[in-house]
N, C-alpha and C positions, 0 to 999 in steps of 0.2 A: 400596438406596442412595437417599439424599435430592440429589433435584434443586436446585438452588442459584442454576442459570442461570436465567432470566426472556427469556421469547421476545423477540427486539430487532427492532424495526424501521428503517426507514433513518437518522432522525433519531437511535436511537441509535448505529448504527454513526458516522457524525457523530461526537456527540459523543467515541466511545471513540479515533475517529482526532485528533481534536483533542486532548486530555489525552497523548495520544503524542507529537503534536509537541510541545506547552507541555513534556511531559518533556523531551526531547531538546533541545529550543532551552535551558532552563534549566538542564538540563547540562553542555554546549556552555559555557556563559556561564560555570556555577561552577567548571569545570576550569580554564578557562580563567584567571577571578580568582582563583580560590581569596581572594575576600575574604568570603565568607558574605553574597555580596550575593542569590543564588538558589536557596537551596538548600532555603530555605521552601519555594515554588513549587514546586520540581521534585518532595519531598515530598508535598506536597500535591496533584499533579496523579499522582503515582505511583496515592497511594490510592485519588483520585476515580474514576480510570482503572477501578481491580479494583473499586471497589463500582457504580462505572455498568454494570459487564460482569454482577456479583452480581443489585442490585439496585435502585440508584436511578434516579429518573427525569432527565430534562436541566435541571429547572428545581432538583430536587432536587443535581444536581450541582453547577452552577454556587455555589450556595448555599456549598454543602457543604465547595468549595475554597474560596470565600473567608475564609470563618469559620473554616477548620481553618490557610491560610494564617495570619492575622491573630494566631490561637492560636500557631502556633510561631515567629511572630516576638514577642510580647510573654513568653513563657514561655526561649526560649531566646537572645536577645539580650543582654541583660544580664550573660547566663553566657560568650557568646561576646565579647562587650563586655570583658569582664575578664580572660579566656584571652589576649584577643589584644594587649589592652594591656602592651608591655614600659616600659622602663622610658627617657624622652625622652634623648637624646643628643643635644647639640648638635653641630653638625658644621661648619658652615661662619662666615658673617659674625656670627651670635650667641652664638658664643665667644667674642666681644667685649667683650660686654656681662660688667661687674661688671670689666673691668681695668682697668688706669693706664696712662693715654696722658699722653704730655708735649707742651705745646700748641708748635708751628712758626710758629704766624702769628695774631698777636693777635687773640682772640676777644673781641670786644665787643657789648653787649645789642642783640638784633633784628637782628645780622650774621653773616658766614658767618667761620669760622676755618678752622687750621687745626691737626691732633694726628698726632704720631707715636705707632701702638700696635700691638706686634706685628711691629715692622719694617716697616710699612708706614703711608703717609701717610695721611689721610681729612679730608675736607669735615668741619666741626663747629662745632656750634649749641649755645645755650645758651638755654635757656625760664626764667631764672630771672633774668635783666637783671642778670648780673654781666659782671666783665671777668675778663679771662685773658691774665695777660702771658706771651711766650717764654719759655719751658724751664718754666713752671708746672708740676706732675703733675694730673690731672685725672681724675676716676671717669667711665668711661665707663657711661651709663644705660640707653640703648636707640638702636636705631635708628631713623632716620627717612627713609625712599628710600635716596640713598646718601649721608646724611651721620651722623655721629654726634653721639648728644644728652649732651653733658657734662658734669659737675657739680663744682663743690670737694668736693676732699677733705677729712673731719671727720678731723684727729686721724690719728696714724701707727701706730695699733695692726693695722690692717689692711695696710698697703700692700704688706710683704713675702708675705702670703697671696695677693693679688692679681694681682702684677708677674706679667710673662712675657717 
């Protein structure tokens, strides 16, 4: 039978107890996130772990992790990058954005107004130095803090796509 182990000295014992903790803490961490923030590491401190017991040396190790790290983050990020990507759902104040508010409180250029959209009232701006008289309809653009950025409405081919 072929021997495999390489006699260890204290510095390796060291390092073999180190890559067990880096295991463990990196695991600890990916269960935890489960966002594939560590699992490179953990990986990579797994292996280092059984070839430093095999047969590399600690400077050989260190090395070894890092370069093997570095390799399955650029080899499998991209892939994990795309698995994990679903599909953006708006959910809260920027399901606002793109509908028709009707302005409450005349909006004039470089001042604050005010739009009904949604059943609900909101602060609103306009960056385009128009006016905005009471009961106008208005596209809303984006947000900005908590006000909303407003624009005229081109044309009524849209507006019924948009109301809410």
């Amino acid at each position: 039978m072929l021997l495999l182990f390489r006699s260890l000295e204290v510095i390796d014992w060291v390092m073999i107890v180190s890559w067990g903790i880096i295991f463990i803490i990196t695991l600890i961490i990916e269960l935890e996130t489960m966002d594939l923030v560590t699992v490179w590491f953990c990986l990579s401190a797994l292996i280092t772990l059984i070839l430093g017991v095999l047969f590399l040396k600690p400077l050989q190790q260190i090395l070894f992790f890092l370069g093997f790290s570095v390799l399955l983050i650029l080899i499998t990020k991209p892939l994990a990058k795309k698995r994990m990507r679903g599909s953006y759902v708006r959910t809260n104040t920027d399901r606002l954005i793109g509908m028709v508010a009707v302005v409450t409180k005349e909006i004039f250029p470089n001042q604050i107004g005010e739009v009904r959209v949604d059943n609900q009232l909101w602060l609103a701006v306009n960056h385009e130095g128009l006016n905005f008289s009471v009961g106008e309809e208005v596209l809303v653009d984006a947000i900005s803090g908590i006000k909303l950025v407003v624009s005229k409405l081109h044309g009524n081919g849209n507006i019924e796509l948009l109301k809410k």
